[in-house]
C-alpha positions as CSV (number, residue, x, y, z in Angstrom):
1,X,-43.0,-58.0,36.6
2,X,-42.2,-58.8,32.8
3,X,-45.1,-58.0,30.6
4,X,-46.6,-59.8,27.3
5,X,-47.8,-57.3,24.5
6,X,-51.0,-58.6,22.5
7,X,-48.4,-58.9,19.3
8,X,-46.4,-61.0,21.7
9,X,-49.0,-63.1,22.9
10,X,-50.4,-64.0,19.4
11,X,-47.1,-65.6,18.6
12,X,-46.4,-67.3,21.5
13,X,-49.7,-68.8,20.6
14,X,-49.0,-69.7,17.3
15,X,-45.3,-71.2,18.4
16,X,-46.6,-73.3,21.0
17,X,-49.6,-74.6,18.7
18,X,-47.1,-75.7,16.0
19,X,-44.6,-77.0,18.0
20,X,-47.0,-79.0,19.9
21,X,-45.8,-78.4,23.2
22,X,-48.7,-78.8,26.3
23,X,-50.2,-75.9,28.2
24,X,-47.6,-77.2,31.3
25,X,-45.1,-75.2,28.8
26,X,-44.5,-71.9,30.2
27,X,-41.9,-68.8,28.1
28,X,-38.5,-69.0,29.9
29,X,-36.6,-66.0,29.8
30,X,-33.2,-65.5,30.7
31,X,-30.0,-63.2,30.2
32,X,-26.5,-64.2,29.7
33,X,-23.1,-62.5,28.7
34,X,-22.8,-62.6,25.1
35,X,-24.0,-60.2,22.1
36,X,-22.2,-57.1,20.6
37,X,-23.8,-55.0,23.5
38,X,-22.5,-57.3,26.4
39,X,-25.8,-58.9,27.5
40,X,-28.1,-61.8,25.2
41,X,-32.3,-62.0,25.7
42,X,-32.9,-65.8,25.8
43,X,-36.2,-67.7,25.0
44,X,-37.3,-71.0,25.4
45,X,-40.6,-73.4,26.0
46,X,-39.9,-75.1,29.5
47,X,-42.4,-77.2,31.6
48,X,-40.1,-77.0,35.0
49,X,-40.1,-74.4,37.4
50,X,-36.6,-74.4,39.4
51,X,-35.9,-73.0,43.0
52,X,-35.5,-69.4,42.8
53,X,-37.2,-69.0,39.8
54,X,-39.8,-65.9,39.1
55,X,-42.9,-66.5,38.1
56,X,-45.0,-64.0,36.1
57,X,-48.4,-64.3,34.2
58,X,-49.4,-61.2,32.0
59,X,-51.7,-61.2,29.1
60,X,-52.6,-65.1,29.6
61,X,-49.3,-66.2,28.8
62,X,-46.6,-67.2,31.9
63,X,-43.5,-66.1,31.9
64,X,-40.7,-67.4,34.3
65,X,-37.3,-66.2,34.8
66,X,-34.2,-67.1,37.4
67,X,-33.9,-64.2,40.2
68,X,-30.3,-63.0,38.5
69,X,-32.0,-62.9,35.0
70,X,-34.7,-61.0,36.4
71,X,-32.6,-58.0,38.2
72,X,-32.0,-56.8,34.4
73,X,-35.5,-57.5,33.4
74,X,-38.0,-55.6,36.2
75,X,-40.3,-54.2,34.5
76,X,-39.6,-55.1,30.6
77,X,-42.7,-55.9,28.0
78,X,-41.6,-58.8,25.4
79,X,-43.0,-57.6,22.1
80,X,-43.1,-59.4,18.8
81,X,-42.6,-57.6,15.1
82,X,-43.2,-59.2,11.9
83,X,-43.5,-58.0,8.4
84,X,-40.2,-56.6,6.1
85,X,-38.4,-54.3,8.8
86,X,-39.3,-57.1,11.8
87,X,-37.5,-57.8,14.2
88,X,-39.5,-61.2,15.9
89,X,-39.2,-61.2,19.4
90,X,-37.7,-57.6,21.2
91,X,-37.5,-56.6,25.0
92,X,-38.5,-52.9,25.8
93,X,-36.6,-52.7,28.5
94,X,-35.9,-49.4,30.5
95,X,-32.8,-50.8,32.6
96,X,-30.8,-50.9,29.4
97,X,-28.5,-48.4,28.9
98,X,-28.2,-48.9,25.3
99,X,-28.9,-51.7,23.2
100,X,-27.3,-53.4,19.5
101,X,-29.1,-52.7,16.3
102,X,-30.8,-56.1,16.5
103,X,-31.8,-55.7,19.5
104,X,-30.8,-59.3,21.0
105,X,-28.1,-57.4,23.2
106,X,-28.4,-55.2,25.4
107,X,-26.1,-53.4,28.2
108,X,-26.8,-52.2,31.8
C-alpha cells in the first residue's frame, strides 16, 4: 500500500484542477537511480495503467506505481509541506535507510 496524507490530497487537488487534467488522471509514482542519496521519488499525472503496474487508492486519490518501484515503496505515505521551511511533496518511507536533506533521494 502507498498512502495519501490529507496535506497531500489537498494539493493533488489543487494541481490537477489547475492543470486541467480529467479525473481518468491518476498520481504516478516511480523510483529511479539518481539523487545525492542513490535513489529519486518521481511524480507525474498519467491516465494509462501499464501491465504490472500497482494500483492503490487512499484518501480519494489513486496512486499507481510499477512492481520494481513499489518494492522500495510498501508501505510509504506521500505527504505535502508548504509555507517558508516546505519541502512540497516528501515520502515517509520506512524502507529507507537514510535519506538527502531535500528529501528527493533516498537509499535502501
Amino acid at each position: 500500500m502507498i498512502h495519501v496524507a490529507q496535506s497531500a490530497k489537498e494539493r493533488i487537488q489543487e494541481l490537477k484542477s489547475s492543470a486541467h487534467v480529467t479525473q481518468d488522471h491518476f498520481v504516478r509514482v516511480s523510483v529511479t537511480s539518481g539523487g545525492c542519496s542513490g535513489l529519486s521519488y518521481n511524480l507525474d499525472f498519467d491516465d494509462e495503467i501499464v501491465p504490472n503496474d500497482q494500483v492503490f487508492e487512499d484518501n480519494g486519490v489513486k496512486v499507481v506505481t510499477d512492481l520494481k518501484s513499489f518494492l522500495y515503496l510498501f508501505d510509504s505515505t506521500l505527504e505535502f509541506s508548504g509555507g517558508l521551511d516546505g519541502k512540497g511533496f516528501h515520502f515517509v518511507n520506512p524502507n529507507a535507510s537514510r535519506s538527502c536533506g531535500c528529501g528527493e533521494s533516498f537509499a535502501v
